[in-house]
C-alpha positions as CSV (number, residue, x, y, z in Angstrom):
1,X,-5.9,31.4,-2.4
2,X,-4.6,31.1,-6.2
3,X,-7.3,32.8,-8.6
4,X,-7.9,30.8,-11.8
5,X,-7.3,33.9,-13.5
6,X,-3.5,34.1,-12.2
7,X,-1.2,31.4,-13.4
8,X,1.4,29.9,-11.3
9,X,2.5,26.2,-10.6
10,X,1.3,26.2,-7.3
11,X,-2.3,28.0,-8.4
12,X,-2.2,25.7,-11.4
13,X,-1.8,22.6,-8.6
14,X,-4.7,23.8,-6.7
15,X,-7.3,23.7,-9.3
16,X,-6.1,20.8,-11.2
17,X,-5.7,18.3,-7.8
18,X,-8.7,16.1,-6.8
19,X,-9.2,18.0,-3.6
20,X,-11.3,15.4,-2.3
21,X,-9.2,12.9,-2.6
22,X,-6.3,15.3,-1.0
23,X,-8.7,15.7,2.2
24,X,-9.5,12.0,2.2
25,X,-6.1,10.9,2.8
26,X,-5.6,14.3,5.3
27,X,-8.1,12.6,7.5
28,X,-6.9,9.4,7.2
29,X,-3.2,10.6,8.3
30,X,-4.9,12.9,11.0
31,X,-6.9,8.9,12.2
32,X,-3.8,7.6,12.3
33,X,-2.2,10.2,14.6
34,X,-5.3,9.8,17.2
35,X,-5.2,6.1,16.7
36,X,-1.6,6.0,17.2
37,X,-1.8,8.4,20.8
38,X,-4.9,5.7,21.6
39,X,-2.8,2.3,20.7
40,X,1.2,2.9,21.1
41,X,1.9,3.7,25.0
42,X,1.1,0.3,26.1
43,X,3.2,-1.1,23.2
44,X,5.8,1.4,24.1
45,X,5.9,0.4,28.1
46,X,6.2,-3.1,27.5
47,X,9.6,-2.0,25.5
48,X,10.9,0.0,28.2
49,X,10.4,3.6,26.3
50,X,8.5,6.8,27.2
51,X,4.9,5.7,26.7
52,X,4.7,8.7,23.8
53,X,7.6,7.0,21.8
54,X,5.9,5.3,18.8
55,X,3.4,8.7,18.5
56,X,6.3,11.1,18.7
57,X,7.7,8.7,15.9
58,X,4.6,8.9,13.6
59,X,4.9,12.3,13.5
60,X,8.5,12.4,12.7
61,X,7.7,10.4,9.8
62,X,4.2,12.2,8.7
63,X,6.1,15.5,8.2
64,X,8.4,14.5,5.2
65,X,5.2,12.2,4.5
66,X,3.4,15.3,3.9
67,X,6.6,17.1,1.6
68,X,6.4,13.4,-0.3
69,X,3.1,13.8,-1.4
70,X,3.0,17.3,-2.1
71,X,5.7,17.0,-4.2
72,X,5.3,14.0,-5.8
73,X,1.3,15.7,-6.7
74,X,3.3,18.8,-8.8
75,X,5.2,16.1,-11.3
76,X,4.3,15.7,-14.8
77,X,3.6,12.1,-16.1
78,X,7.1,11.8,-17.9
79,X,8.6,13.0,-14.4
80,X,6.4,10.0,-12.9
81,X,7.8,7.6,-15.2
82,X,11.3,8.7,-14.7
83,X,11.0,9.1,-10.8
84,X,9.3,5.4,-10.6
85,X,11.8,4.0,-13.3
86,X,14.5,4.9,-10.8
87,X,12.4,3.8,-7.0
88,X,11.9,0.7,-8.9
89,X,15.7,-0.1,-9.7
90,X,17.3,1.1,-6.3
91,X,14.5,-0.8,-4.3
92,X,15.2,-3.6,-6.2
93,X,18.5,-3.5,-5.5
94,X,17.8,-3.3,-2.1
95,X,15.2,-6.2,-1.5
96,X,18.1,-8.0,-2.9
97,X,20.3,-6.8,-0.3
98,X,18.5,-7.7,2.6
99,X,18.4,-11.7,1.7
100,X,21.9,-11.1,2.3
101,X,22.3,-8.3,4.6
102,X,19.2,-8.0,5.9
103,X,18.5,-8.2,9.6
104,X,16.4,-11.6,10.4
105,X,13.3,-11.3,12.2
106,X,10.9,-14.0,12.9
107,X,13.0,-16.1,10.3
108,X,12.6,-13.4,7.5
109,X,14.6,-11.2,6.0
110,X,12.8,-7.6,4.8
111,X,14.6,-5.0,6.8
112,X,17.9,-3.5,5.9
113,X,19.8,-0.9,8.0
114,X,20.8,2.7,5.9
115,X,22.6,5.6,7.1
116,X,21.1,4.5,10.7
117,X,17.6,4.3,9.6
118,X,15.7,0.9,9.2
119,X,14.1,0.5,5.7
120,X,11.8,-2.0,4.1
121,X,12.7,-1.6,0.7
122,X,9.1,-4.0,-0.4
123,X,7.3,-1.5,0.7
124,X,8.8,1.7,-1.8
125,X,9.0,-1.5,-4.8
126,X,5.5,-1.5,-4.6
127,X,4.1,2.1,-6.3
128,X,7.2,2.2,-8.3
129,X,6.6,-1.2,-9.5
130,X,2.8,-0.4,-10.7
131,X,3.9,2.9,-13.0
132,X,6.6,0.8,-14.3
133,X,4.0,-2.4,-15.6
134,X,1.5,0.7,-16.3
135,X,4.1,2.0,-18.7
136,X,4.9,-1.6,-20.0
137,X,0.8,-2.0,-20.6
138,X,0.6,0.8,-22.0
139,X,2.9,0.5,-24.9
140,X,1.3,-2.2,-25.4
141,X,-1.8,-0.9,-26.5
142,X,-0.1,1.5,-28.6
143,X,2.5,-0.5,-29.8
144,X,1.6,-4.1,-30.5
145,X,4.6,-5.2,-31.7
146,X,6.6,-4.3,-28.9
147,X,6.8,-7.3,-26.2
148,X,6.3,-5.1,-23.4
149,X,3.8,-7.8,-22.0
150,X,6.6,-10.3,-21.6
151,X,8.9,-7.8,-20.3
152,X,6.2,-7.3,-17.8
153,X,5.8,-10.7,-17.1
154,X,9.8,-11.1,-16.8
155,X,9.9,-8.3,-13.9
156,X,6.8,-10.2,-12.4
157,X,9.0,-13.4,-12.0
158,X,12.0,-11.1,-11.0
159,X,9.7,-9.5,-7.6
160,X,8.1,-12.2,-6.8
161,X,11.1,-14.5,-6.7
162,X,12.9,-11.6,-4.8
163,X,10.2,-11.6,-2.1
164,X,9.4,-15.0,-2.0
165,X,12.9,-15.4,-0.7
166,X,12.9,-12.8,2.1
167,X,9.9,-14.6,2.8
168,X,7.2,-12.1,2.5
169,X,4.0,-14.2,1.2
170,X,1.4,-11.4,1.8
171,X,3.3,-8.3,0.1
172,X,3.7,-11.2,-3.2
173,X,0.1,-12.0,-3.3
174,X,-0.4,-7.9,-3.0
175,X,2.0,-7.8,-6.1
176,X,0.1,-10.2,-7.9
177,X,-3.2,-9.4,-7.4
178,X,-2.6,-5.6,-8.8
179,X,-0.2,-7.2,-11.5
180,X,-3.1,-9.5,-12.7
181,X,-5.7,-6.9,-12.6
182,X,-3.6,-4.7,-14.8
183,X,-3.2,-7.6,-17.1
184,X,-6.9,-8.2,-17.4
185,X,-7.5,-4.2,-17.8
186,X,-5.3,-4.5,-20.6
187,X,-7.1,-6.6,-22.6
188,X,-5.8,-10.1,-22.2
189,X,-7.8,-13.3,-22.8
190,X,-9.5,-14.5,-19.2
191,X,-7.9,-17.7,-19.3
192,X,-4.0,-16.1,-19.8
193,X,-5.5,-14.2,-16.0
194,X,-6.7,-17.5,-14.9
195,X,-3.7,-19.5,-15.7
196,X,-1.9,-16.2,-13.4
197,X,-4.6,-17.4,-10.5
198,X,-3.8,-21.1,-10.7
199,X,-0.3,-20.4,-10.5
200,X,-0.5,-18.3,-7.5
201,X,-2.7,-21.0,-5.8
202,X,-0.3,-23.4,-6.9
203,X,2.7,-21.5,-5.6
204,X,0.5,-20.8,-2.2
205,X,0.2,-24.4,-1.9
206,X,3.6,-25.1,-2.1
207,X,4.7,-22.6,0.7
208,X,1.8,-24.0,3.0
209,X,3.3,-27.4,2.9
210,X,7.5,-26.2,3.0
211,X,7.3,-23.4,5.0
212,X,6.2,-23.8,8.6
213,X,5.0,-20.1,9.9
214,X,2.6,-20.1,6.5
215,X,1.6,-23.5,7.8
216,X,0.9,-22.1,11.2
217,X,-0.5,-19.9,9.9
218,X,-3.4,-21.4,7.8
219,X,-3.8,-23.6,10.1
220,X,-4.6,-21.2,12.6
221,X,-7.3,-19.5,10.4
222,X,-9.0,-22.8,9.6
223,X,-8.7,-24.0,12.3
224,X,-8.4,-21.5,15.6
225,X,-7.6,-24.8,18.1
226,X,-5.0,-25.8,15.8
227,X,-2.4,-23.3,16.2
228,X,-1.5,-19.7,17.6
229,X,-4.6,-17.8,17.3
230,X,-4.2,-15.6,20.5
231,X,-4.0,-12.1,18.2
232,X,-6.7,-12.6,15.9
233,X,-9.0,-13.8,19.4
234,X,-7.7,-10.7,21.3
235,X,-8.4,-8.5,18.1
236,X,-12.3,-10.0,17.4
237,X,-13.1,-9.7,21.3
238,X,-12.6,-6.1,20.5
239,X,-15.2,-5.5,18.5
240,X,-17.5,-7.2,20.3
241,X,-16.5,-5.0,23.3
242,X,-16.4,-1.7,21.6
243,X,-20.1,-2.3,20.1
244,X,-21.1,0.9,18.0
245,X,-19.6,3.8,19.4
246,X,-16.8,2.3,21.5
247,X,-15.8,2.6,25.2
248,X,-14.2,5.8,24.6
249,X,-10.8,7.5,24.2
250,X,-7.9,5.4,26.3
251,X,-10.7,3.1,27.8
252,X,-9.7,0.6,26.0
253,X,-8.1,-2.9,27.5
254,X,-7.5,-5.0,24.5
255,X,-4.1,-2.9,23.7
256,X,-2.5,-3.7,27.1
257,X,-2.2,-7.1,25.8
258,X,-2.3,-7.3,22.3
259,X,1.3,-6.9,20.8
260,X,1.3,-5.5,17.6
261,X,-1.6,-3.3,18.8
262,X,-0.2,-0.1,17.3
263,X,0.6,-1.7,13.7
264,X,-1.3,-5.0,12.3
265,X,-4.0,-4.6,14.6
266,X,-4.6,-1.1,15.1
267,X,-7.8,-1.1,13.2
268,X,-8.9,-3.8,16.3
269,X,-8.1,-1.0,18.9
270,X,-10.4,1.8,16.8
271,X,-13.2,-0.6,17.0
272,X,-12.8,-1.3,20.9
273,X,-11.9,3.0,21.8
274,X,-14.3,4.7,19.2
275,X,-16.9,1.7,18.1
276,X,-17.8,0.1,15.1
277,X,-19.0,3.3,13.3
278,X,-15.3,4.6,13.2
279,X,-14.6,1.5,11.5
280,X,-17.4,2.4,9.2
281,X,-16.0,5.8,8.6
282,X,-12.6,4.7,8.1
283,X,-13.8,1.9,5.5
284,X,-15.7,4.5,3.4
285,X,-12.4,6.8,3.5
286,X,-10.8,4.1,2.0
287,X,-13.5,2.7,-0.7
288,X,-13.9,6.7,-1.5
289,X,-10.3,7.0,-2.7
290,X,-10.5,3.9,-4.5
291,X,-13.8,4.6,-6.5
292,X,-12.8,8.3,-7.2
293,X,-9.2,7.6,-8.7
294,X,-11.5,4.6,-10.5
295,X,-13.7,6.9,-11.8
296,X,-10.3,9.3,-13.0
297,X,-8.5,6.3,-14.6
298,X,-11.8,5.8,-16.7
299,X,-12.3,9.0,-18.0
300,X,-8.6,9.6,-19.0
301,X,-7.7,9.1,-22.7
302,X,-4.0,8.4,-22.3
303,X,-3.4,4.4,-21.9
304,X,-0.6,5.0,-19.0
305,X,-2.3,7.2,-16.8
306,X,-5.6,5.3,-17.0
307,X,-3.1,2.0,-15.9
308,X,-1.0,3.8,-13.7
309,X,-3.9,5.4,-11.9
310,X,-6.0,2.0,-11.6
311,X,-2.9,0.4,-10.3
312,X,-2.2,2.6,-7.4
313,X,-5.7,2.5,-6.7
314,X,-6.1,-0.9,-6.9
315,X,-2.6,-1.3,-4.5
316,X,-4.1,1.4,-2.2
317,X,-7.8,-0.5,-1.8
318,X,-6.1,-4.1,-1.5
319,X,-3.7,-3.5,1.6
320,X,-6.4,-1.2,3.2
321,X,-8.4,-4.6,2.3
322,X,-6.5,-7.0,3.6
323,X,-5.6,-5.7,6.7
324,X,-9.1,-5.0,7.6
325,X,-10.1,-8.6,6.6
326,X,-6.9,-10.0,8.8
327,X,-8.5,-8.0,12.1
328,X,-11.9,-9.8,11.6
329,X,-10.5,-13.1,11.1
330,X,-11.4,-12.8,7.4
331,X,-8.1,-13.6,6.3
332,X,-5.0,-15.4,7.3
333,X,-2.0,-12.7,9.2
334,X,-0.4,-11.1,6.5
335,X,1.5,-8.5,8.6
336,X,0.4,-6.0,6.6
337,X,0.0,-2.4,7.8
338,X,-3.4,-0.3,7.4
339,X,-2.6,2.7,4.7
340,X,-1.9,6.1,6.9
341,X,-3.4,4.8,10.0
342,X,-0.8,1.8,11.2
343,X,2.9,2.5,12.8
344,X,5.8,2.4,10.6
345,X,8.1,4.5,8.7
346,X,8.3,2.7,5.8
347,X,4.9,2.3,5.0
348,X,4.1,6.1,5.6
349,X,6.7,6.9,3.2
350,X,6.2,4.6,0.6
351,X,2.1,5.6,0.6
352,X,2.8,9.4,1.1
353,X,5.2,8.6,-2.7
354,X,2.2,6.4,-4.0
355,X,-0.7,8.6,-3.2
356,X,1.0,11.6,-4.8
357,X,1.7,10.0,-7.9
358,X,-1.8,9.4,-7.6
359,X,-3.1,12.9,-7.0
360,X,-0.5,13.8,-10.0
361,X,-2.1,11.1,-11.9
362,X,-5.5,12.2,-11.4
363,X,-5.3,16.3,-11.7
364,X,-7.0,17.5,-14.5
365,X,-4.0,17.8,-17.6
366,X,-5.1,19.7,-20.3
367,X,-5.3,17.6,-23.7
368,X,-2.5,19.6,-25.0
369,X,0.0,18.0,-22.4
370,X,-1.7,14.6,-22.6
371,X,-0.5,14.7,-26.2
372,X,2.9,15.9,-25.8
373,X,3.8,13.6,-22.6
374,X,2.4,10.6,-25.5
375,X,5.3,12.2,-28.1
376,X,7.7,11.9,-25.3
377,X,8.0,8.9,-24.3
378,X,6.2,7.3,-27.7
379,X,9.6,4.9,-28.0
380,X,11.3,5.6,-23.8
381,X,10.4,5.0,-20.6
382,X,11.5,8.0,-19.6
């Protein structure tokens, strides 16, 4: 182990990174391994494929996972800026892509194909996005007269139009949620973040009533009788049959028939296999990492860390969030993965890249280079 004593960027690492945070997200990528071996075979059957397909997959995936976050921890804040400034453009460029290119999938359009691999380009806009409107923020507490606000607003529109087109409701409201939360961190007047509210209602309101899956959709959750509601009934029976401590390892039945057992609704097979008190565990995990970045992004005296660091916090908490709330029939289906524990390449990546800005975000800089990353990008981005 690195003595404080001896100085080296790895040793300097070590005893600047929240190491709690670091093992909370080890254990939640170690979850999503067991959860994956207790969830994917039957998914994996049904498709014709050797039953350890999707498992042998998520470990593919976890290892440069693992390189992404390490590496992404070591980076200075004007690396983080410049890194994010460049994710943000190419994945932009890419979301555009697929409404043109993109391969369609239950009448959406969010995957493109690259160099043989499938990629969701939404999914790596979304961290990259945050550092670039905590930048904007930012300045804008230092700088009044710079309209980085409205240039922040501008890319709002730009996003949300962009995925609003694939269709991809849930990943916009994400978007907005953390986008207006940042706003209202940054000082703006409550009604400027309630006018951002009624817009989004309004603009939820319009897709329930022109687009028919969002219709189905609703409708379903208001109304179970009304419309397909066969995933979210499958996924509440299996709490009810796991109880507090589950039925144990591969016991369970619910994933036999549920379809996307090893993805939206993996959180659902966890409660029937290893019980409510998993569920628990894996809640806390989550609300841990949220209040202890939280609790950084407070503390910190330089305005772009403290927004950056909220932001991916905030993004983190939400989509862990949500996709609890859709397995419980809290919320409508959003489609939306459960951070390090649900299937999917895309998503592992684009958390691994999130989470170690955050760790990077969150180590403990000495003033000295708080002061000089300020000088350095006092009239950049970069």
């Amino acid at each position: 182990m690195a003595s404080r004593t001896e100085y080296s960027p790895l040793g300097d690492w070590w005893w600047t990174v929240d190491r709690l945070i670091l093992a909370a997200i080890a254990v939640l990528m170690l979850a999503g391994l067991v959860l994956s071996l207790a969830a994917s075979p039957p998914v994996a059957l049904r498709m014709e494929r050797d039953p350890f397909f999707f498992v042998n997959r998520q470990v593919m995936y976890l290892i440069p996972a693992v390189a992404i976050l390490l590496g992404t921890s070591l980076l200075s804040l004007r690396q983080i800026r410049r890194l994010s400034m460049l994710v943000f453009v190419v994945s932009l460029v890419l979301v555009a892509a697929t409404l043109l290119y993109g391969a369609e999938v239950k009448g959406a359009r969010r995957w493109i194909v690259l160099f043989g691999l499938s990629i969701q380009p939404s999914e790596f806009l979304k961290p990259a996005f945050v550092i670039v409107i905590a930048w904007l923020f930012g300045e804008s507490t230092r700088r009044p007269e710079m309209p980085a606000n409205l240039v922040a607003l501008a890319l709002l529109l730009l996003v949300v139009s962009l995925m609003v087109l694939q269709p991809d409701f849930g990943q916009t409201m994400l978007i907005l949620l953390v986008w207006g939360a940042l706003f209202f961190m940054a000082g703006m007047r409550l009604v400027w973040v309630a006018g951002l509210a009624a817009t989004a209602a309004a603009g939820l309101a319009g897709a329930y009533f022109t687009v028919p899956y969002v219709t189905r959709r609703i409708k379903g959750f208001i109304d179970p009788s009304s419309g397909d509601s066969f995933n979210i009934g499958i996924a509440l029976e299996s709490f009810a049959r796991g109880g507090w401590f589950g039925r144990g390892p591969g016991e369970g039945t619910i994933k036999r028939i549920l379809p996307e057992s090893h993805t939206d609704f993996v959180f659902a097979v966890a409660a029937e296999e290893f019980g409510i008190v998993l569920c628990l565990v894996l809640l806390a995990l989550f609300a841990f990492i949220v209040i202890r970045a939280l609790r950084h992004a407070l503390s910190t005296e330089d305005p772009f860390a403290r927004f950056a660091a909220s932001g991916l916090a905030i993004l983190f908490g939400l989509q862990a969030a949500i996709n609890m709330a859709v397995n419980l029939h809290l919320l409508p289906a959003k489609g939306m993965t459960l951070p390090f524990i649900s299937y999917g390449g895309s998503s592992m990546l684009s958390l691994a890249y999130g989470m170690g800005m955050l760790l990077a975000l969150t180590r403990e800089h000495p003033r000295a280079e708080m002061l000089d990353s300020r000088n350095a990008y006092a009239g950049s981005p970069a």
